[in-house]
N, C-alpha and C positions, 0 to 999 in steps of 0.2 A: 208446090208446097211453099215454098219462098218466093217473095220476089226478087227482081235485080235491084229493086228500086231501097228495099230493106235492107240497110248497112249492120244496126247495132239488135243482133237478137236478145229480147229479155230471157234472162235466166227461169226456168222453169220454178213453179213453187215447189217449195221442197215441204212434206208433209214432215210431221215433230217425229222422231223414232222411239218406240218404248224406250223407258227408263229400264237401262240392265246396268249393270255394277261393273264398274269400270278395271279389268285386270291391267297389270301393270306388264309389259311383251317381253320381261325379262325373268317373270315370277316363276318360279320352281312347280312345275307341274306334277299334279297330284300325283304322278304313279312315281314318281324320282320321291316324292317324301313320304307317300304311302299313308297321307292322311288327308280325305275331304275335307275334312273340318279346318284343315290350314288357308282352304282356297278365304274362304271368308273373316278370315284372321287380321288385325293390323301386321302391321309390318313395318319393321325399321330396316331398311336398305344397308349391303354390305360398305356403305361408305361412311354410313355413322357412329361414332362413337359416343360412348355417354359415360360420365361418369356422376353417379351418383342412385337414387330411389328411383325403381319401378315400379307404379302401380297402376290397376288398372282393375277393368272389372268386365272383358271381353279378351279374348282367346287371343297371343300374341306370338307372332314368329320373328325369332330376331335373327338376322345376314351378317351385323357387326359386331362391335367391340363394346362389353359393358362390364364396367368395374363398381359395383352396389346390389345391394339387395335389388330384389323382383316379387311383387307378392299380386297373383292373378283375381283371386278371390276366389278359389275351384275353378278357375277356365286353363284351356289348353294352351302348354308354351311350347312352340317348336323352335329347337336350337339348331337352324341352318348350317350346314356343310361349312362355310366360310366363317360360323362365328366365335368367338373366345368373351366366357362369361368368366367372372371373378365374382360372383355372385351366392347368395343366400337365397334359396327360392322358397318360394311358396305357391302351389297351383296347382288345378286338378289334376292335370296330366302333364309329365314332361318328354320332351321326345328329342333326342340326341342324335343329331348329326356332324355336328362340331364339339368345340372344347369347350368342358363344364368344371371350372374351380370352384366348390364349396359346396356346402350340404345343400340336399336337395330334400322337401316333406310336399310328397302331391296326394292327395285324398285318393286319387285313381290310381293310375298306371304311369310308371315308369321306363321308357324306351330306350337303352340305347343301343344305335344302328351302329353296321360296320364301322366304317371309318369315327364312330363318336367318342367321346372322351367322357368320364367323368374323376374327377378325384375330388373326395368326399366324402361325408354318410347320405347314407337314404332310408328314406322312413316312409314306406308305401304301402296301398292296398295291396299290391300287384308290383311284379318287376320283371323286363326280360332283356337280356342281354345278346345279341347277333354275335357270329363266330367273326373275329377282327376285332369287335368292341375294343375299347380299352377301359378299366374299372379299378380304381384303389378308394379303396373303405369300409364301412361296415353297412350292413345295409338288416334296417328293421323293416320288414312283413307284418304286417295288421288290419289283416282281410275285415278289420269292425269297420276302421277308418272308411272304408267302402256304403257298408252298408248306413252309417252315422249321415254319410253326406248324400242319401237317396231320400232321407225321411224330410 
């Protein structure tokens, strides 16, 4: 197969690999946050902080630290186990893993999981609260708001 006489072998060609969506080997895997829709979400890593305006117009999961409003446009926000929001939101879905300071208004559904936090009001289609949650405010129900953002 070789010879003696062949010192330097050329590297094989290497054919192109389909383009697939590069996950990041630290991301929170969809059955820990209980939502496909986060797998293809942006994402601000637990090392970031911001402080100031979020906006956006695609489904966002945030890991760190944000002190300003956040407004999705109806897309889905998931608030990471590690993260602390001081925030004003706006977006179609909120989903609570971490701590939420300030009102929250999602067209959809409102989540928060065991260990999540919210203090504030909420003003949703839809709201469900896990046994551990923790929750201080008022919270407005407006199953229209639901049907207003399908037409």
């Amino acid at each position: 197969m070789w010879s003696k006489q062949q010192t330097v072998a050329e590297p094989p060609a290497v054919s192109p690999a389909p383009a697939s969506p590069a996950v990041p080997f630290n991301a929170p895997s969809s059955s820990r946050l209980g939502s496909s829709s986060a797998r293809g979400a942006a994402r601000l890593g637990s090392s970031i902080q911001i402080k100031g305006q979020i906006t956006g117009n695609e489904p966002l999961q945030i890991d760190g630290i944000v002190d300003g409003p956040i407004s999705l446009e109806g897309h889905e926000l998931t608030v990471g186990p590690e993260a602390q929001l001081k925030s004003e939101i706006l977006a179609g879905d909120v989903i609570a893993y971490g701590k939420v300071v300030g009102n929250i208004q999602a067209r959809g559904r409102v989540d928060i999981k065991k260990d999540g936090s919210i203090v504030g009001d909420i003003a949703s289609a839809r709201i469900s609260i896990e046994d551990g949650a923790h929750f201080k405010g008022r919270i407005e129900i407006d199953p229209a708001k639901s049907q207003s953002s399908r037409r």
